[in-house]
N, C-alpha and C positions, 0 to 999 in steps of 0.2 A: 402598433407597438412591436419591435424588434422582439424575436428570439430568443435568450439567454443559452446559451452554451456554458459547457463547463469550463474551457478556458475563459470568460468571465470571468469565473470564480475563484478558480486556481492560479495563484502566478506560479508561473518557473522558478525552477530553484534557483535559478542567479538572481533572482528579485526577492527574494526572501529574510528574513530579518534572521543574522549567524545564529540567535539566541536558538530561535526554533530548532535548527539544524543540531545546534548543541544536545539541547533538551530528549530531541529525537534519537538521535545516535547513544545518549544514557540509556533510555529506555529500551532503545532495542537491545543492548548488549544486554542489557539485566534480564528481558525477554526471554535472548535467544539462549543465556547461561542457563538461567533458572528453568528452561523448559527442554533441557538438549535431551536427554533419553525416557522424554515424554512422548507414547506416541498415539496417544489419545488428543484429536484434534478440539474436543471440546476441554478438554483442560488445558490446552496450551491458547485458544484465544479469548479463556479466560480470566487468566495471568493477569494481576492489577497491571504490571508493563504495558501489556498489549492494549487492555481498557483505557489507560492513560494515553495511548498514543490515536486509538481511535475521536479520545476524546478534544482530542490538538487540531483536530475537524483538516478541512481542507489544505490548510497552508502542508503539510507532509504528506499528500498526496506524491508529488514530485520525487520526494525524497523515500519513500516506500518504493515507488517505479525505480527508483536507483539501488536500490537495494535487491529487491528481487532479480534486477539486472541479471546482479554480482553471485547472489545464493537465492535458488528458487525456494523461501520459505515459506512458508502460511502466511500470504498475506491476504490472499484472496478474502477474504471475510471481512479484513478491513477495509479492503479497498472498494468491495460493495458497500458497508453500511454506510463508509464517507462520501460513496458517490452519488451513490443509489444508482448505481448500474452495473450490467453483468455480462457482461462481453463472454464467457466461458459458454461452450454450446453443452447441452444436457450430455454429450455422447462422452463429452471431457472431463465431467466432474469426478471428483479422483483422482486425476489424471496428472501430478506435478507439475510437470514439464510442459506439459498444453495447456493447462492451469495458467499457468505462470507466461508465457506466452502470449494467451489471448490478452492479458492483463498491458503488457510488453507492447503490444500491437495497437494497443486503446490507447495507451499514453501519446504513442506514438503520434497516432490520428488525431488528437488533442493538443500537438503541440506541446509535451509535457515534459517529452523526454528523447533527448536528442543523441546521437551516437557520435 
């Protein structure tokens, strides 16, 4: 029996249904409003937004990796619980920008997210 990988799982964002994309980009804006001079990281990925888009499972993986692209935000927490993987090394946690990164560099490897 073959493997499963995450690409598997995940399609690319050019294969995905606009709805999701839609759905996704409400959420985030209401997220990222509602949580701007929050800077308690357990109140902000616990925002019903943020739980709603965790809960949009894999199909906005892609589309998270695009985002954080553009603004390195807390997504890190989402993008473990929907993967179950953590590409972040212990030395980084905290760490935004390496955070955000390692995340950056996983999609990449995955085929998720293309430059």
């Amino acid at each position: 029996m073959a493997e499963n990988t995450i690409t598997e799982k995940i399609e690319p964002r050019e294969r995905q249904e606009p709805e999701i994309e839609t759905k996704f980009k409400r959420l985030r804006d209401e997220w990222k409003r509602e949580t701007l001079y929050l800077s308690n990281i357990k109140q902000k990925i616990l925002h019903p937004a943020y739980q709603k888009i965790i809960g949009m499972g894999k199909p906005v993986v892609p589309l998270i990796l695009m985002d954080l692209k553009q603004d390195h935000a807390d997504w890190s927490w989402a993008l473990s619980v929907i993967t179950d993987e953590n590409p972040i090394q212990e030395s980084d946690a905290g760490k935004t920008d390496k955070m955000a990164e390692a995340w950056l560099n996983w999609g990449r490897k995955q085929g998720l997210l293309h430059e």
